[in-house]
N, C-alpha and C positions, 0 to 999 in steps of 0.2 A: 271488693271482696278480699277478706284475709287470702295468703297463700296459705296452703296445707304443710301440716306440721306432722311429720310420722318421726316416731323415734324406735328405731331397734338394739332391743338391749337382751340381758339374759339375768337368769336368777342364780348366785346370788351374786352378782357383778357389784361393787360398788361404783363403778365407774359408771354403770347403769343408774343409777339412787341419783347421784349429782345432778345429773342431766333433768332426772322427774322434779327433783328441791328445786332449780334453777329456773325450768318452766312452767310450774305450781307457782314460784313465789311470783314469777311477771305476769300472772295471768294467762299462762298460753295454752287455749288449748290445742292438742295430739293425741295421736292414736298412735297406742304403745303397742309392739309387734314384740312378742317373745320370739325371740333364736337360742333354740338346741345347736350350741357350740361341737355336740358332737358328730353332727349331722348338719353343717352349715348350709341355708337357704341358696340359693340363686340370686335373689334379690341382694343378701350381704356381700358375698365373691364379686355381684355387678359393681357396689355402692362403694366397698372401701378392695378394689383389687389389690392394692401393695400389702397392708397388715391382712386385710382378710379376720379381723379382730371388728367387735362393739364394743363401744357404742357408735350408733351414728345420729345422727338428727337429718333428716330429708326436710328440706324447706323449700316449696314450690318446686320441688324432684330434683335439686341439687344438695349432694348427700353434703357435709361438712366428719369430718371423723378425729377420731382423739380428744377425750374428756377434755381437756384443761383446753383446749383451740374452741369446742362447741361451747363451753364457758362462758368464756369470752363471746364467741360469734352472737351465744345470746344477749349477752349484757351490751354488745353494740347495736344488736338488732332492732330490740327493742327495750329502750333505755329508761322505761318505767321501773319506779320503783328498785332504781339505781345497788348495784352488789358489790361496784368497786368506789371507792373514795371518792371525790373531787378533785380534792389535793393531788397534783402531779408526782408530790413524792412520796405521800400516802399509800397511792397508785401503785409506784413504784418496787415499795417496800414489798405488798401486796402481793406482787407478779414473783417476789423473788421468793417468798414463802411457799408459796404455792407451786414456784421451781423445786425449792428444796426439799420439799414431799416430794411431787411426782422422783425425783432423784434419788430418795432415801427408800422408796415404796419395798423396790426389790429386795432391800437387807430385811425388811420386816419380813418379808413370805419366806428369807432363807431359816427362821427359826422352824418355820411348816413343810418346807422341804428337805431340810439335814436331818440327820439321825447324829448320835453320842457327842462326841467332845464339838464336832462342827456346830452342833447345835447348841451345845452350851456357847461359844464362841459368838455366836449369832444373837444368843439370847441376852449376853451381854450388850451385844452392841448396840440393841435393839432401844434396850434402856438407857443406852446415853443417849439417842438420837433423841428421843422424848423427853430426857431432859434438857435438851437443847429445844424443845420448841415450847416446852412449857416457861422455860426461863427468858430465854430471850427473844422468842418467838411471842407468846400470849402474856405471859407479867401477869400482874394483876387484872387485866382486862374479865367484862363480861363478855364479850366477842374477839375475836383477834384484832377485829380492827375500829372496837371502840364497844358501844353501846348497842349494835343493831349485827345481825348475823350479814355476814358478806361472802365473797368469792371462795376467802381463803377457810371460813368454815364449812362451807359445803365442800371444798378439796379437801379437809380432815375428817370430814363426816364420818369416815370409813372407820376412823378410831372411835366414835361411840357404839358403833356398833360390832362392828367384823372382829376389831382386833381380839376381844375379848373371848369370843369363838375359835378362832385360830387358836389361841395359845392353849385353851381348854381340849381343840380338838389334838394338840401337837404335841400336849401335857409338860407344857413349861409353862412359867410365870414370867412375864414380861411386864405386865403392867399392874400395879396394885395402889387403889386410891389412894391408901397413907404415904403413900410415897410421889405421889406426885398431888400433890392439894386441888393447885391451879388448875390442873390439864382438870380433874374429877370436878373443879365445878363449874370447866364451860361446858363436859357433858351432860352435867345436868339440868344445864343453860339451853344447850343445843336441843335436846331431845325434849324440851318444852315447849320448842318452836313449830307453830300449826303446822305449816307445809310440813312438817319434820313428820311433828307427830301423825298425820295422814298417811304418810306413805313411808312404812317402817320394813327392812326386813322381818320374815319369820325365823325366829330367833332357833326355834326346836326344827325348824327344815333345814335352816344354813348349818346349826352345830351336826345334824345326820348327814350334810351333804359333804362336808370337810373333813369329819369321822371317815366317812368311805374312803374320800381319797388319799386321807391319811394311813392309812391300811393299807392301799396298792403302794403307797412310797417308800412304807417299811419292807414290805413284802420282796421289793427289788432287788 
């Protein structure tokens, strides 16, 4: 008998989406638990005590926590239908793109958390970081890492959808198709892809939900 697969996540987490693309695309099923981040369960405080943060994945009641680690733990788990290379340095390359986001993540939320010149600053930087993954990160590719969506696309996931909302909800331009070709047609690669398309943020909830918050951070 399969063990049981619970995942708790929150809306609109994208770290939460990974986790569903990841176990949509292996066939897994789970039972998805919303957590009110503002009002954290007992169950989350039990599951990841140190961050006390989702996402987690519970598999047979042993939680696993931190996107890019349940990632992986999926793709070792259960090795259907394969998300990272073969190639050892394929592999490799892989694991370091998917470093270099999770690393970069935070300069992109400082254009949604700064006000005036920091945020021009931010907004800046924001766009060479993207230039840097569209040129030498993706190239020409229709996936990052070839022909078929992998690890390090669902780690960017959050740019086809979130980043667009942010910048709208922060009122800067950070990203703009004609300016980045490449990165515009793996999202229009990415967002074609079933598991994708199935389980999509709501685009008119997430820009009201970041609107709000973006209002308390001016307001500060």
């Amino acid at each position: 008998m399969e063990e049981q697969v619970k995942l708790f996540g929150a809306f609109p987490s994208p770290f939460s989406y990974r986790i569903i693309w990841a176990l949509k695309h292996k066939n897994i099923s789970y039972e998805y638990i919303e957590e009110d981040l503002s009002n954290k369960s007992q169950h989350l405080l039990t599951y990841n005590p140190i961050c006390k943060m989702i996402p987690i994945l519970l598999h047979g009641g042993k939680p696993v926590v931190e996107s890019t680690i349940i990632l992986e733990y999926i793709e070792e788990t259960w090795p259907q239908n394969p998300l990272f290379p073969k190639d050892p340095y394929e592999k490799a390359k892989a694991r370091f793109w998917i470093k270099f986001g999770e690393d970069k993540n935070s300069e992109f939320y400082q254009i949604f958390h700064k006000i005036g010149e920091e945020q021009v600053k931010a907004t800046e930087n924001a766009k060479k970081i993207l230039k840097i993954i569209e040129e030498q990160g993706l190239g020409d590719k229709k996936f990052f890492s070839g022909d078929t969506i992998g690890l390090i696309d669902i780690a960017f996931g959050w740019l086809a959808f979130w980043l667009e909302v942010i910048q709208e909800a922060a009122g800067v331009k950070v990203y703009e198709p004609n300016n980045f070709p490449h990165l515009q047609s793996w999202i229009n690669n990415f967002k074609q892809v079933a598991i994708i398309k199935e389980d999509i943020p709501n685009r008119d909830a997430m820009l009201d939900y970041f609107k709000r918050r973006r209002e308390i951070i001016v307001a500060i």
